[in-house]
C-alpha positions in Angstrom: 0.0 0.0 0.0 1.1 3.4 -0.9 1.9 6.1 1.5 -1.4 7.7 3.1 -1.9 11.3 3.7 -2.5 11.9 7.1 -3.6 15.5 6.9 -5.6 14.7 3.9 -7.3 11.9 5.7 -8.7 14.0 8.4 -8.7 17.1 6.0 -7.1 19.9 7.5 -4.3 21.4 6.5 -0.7 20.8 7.8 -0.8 23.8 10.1 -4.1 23.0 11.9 -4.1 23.3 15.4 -4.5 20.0 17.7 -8.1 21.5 18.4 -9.1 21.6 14.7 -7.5 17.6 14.6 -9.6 16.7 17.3 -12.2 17.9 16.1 -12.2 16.6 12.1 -11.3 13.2 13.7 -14.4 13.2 15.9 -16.6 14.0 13.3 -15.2 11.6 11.0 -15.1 8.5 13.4 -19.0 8.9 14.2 -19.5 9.4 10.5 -17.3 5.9 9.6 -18.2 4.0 13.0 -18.8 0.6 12.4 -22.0 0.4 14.8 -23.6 3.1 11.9 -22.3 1.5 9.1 -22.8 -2.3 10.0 -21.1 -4.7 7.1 -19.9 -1.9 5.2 -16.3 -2.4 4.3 -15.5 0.8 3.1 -17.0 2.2 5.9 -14.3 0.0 8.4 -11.1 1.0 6.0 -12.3 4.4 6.1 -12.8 4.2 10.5 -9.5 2.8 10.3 -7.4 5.0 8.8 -8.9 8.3 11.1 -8.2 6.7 14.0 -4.8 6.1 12.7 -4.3 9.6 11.4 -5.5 11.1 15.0 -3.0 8.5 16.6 -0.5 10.2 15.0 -1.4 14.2 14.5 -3.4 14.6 17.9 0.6 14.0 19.7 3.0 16.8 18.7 5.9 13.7 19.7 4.7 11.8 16.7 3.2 14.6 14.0 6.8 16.4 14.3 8.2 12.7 14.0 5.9 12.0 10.9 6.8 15.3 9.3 10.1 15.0 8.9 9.5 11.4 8.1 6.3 10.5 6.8 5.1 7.0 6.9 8.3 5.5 8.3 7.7 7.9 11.5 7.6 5.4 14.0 11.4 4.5 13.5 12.0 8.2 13.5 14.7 7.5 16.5 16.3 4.2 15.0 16.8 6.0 11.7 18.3 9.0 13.3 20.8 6.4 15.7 21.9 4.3 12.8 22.7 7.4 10.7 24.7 8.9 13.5 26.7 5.7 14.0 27.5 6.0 10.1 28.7 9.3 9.8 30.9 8.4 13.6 32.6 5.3 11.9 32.8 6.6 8.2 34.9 9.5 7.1 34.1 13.1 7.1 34.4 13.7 3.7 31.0 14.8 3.3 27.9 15.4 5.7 26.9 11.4 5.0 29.8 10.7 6.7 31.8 9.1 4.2 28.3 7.4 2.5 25.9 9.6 -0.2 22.9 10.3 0.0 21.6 7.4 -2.3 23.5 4.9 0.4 21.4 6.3 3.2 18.3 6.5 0.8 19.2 2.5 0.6 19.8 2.0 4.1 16.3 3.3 5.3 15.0 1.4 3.1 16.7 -2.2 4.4 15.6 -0.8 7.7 11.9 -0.1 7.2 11.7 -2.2 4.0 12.6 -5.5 4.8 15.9 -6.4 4.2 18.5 -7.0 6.4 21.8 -4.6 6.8 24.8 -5.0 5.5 27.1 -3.1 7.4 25.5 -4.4 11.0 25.5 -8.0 9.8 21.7 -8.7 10.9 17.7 -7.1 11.3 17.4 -5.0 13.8 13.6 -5.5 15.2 11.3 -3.1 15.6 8.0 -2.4 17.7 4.7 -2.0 16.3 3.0 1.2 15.9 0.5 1.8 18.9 -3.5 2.4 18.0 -5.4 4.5 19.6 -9.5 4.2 19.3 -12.6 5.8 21.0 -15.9 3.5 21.6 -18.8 5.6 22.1 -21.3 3.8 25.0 -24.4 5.0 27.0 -24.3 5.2 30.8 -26.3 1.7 30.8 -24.3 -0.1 28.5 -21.8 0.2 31.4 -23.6 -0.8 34.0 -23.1 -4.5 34.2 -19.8 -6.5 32.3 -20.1 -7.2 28.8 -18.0 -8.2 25.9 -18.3 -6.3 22.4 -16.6 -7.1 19.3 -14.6 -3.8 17.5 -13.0 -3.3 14.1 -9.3 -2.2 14.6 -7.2 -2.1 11.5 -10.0 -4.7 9.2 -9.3 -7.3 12.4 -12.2 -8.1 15.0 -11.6 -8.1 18.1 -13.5 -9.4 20.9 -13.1 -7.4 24.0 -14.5 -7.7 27.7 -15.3 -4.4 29.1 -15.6 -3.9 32.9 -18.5 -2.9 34.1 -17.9 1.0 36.1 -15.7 2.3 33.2 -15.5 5.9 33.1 -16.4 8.6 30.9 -12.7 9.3 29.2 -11.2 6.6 30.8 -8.4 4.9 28.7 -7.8 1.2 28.5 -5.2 -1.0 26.8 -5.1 -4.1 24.7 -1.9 -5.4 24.7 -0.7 -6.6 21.0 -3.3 -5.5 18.8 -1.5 -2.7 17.4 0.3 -2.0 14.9 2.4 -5.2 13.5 6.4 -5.2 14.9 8.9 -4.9 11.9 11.5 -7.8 11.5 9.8 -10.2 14.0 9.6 -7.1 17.0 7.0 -7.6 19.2 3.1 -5.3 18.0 2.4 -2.1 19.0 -1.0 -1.9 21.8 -4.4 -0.7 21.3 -5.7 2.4 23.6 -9.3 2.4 23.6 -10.8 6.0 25.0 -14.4 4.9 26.5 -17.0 8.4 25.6 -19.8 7.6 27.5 -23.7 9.0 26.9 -25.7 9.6 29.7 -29.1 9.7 28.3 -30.9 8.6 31.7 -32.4 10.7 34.5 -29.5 9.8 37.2 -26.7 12.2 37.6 -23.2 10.1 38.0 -20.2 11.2 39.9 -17.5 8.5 39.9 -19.5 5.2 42.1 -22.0 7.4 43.2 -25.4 8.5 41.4 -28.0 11.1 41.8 -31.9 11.8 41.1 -34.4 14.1 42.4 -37.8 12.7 43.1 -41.2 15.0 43.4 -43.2 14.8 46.7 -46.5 16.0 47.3 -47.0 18.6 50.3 -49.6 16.0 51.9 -46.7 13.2 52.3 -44.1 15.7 52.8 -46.0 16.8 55.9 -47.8 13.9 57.3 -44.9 11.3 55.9 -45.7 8.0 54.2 -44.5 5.6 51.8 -43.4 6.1 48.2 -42.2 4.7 45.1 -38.7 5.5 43.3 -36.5 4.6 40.5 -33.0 3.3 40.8 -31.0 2.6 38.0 -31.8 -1.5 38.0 -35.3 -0.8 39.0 -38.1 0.2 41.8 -37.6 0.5 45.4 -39.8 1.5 48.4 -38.8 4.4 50.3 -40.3 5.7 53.6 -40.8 9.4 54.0 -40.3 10.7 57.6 -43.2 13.7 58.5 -42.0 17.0 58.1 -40.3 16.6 55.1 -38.6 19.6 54.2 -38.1 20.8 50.7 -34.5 19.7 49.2 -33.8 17.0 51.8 -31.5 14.3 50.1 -31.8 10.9 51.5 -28.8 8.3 50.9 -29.4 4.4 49.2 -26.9 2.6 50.1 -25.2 0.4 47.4 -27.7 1.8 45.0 -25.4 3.5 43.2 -23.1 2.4 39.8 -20.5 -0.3 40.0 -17.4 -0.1 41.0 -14.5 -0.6 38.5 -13.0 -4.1 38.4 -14.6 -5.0 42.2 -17.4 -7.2 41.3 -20.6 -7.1 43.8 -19.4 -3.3 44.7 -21.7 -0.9 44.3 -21.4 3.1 44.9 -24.5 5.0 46.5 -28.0 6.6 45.2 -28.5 9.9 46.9 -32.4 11.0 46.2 -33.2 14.9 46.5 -37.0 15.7 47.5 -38.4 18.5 45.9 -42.1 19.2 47.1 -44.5 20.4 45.2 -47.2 23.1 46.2 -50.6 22.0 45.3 -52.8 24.1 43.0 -56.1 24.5 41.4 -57.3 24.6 44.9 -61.1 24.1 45.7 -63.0 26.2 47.9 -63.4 23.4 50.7 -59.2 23.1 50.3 -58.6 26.7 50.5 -61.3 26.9 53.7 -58.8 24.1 55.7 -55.3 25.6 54.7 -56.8 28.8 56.1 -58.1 27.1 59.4 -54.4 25.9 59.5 -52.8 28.8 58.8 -55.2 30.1 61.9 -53.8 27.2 64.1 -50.4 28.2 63.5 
């Protein structure tokens, strides 16, 4: 395969800032992702190469490397070792040290290209380029363990993710990166985990958060009501004089802790009562006989 355009791939221009990266790449992974474009090849080749393109241009480390180099950037430091070790142990007639420019144009290539080196006598191996991927979940697709099979690089892979990951949280697949040059060992995959919340609970790390309405009647006189947690309906018992924004704690209501199975954070409720209206003339007669009383 020839080389690929990185720039041209995310299409900016090769002065865009790392905000304008991050933001063509975002747009073009939802575009290409494979849950949108089920069985659509292109579509993978396509998801592929952004997330390769951000992996390198969204780190100043690797875009400077892949400037000066291009698509033999990842052995931007091997390169530049070897050709110092030349130009130390060849002459100084000229700035190859000893060697032209043609010979070095030959010796990247047996470096990056395959075959082996002359002048050191064998390969020298070389890691695999890492990957980097974002998987975009809602806030109950994390809430219990699951497996889930991703594209990376026209290869499925079958991945177990924990329940309790975390909104930005970044977790790595050892060897599914980029293949190792010469028999070297493969790069990793990152996966970045953006998570939707698209339900009524607030999260904050184990913990979550709702706010329940509660009529003046039970807020005063106390009782029994009904409320959603995140796996369901519990009973709750409202103490008499209820007052307006008390927050009550659930204990191990909450989300799941990350990697400790049967762990489970906290579900703090927030009572907001609710004034009655539309009042009848009977209604209106007994709040003011109260308001008398008091």
């Amino acid at each position: 395969m020839g080389f690929i355009d990185f720039y041209k791939i995310l299409g900016v221009s090769k002065t865009a800032s790392v905000s304008d990266i991050k933001k063509a790449y975002r747009k073009l992974a939802r575009k290409y992702h494979p849950d949108l474009n089920p069985n659509d090849k292109e579509a993978e080749q396509k998801f592929k190469e952004v997330n390769e393109a951000n992996e390198v241009l969204s780190n100043s480390e690797n875009r400077k490397k892949y400037d000066e180099y291009g698509e033999h950037w990842q052995h931007a430091e091997e390169y530049e070792k070897a050709k110092q070790q030349e130009q130390y142990q060849g002459s100084t007639g000229n700035q190859y040290g000893g060697y032209s420019e043609e010979d070095f144009s030959d010796f990247f290539g047996s470096m990056f290209g395959g075959r082996s080196s002359q002048s050191h006598g064998q390969q020298v191996k070389f890691r695999g380029q890492d990957f980097n991927a974002q998987l975009q979940l809602n806030l109950k697709d994390v809430y219990t363990t699951h497996k889930r099979t991703l594209t990376v690089n026209n290869k499925n892979i079958r991945i177990t993710i924990p329940a309790g990951v975390e909104n930005g949280q970044v977790i790595k697949i050892k060897g599914h990166g980029g293949k190792g040059a010469n028999n070297g060992p493969n790069g990793d995959l990152y996966i970045e985990f953006s998570i939707l919340n698209n339900t009524s609970f607030k999260r904050d790390g184990d913990n979550l958060y709702t706010s329940v309405d509660l009529d003046l009647y039970k807020a005063l006189l106390g009782g029994e009501i009904t409320v959603n947690t995140f796996d369901g309906k519990v009973k709750l018992t409202v103490k008499p004089e209820t007052q307006n924004g008390i927050k009550v704690k659930l204990k191990g209501k909450g989300f799941p802790k990350y990697k400790k199975e049967g762990q489970f954070g906290n579900l703090y409720v927030t009572y907001t009562i609710k004034t009655p209206t539309k009042l009848s003339a009977k209604e209106k007669e007994l709040f003011t006989e109260l308001s008398n009383l008091r």
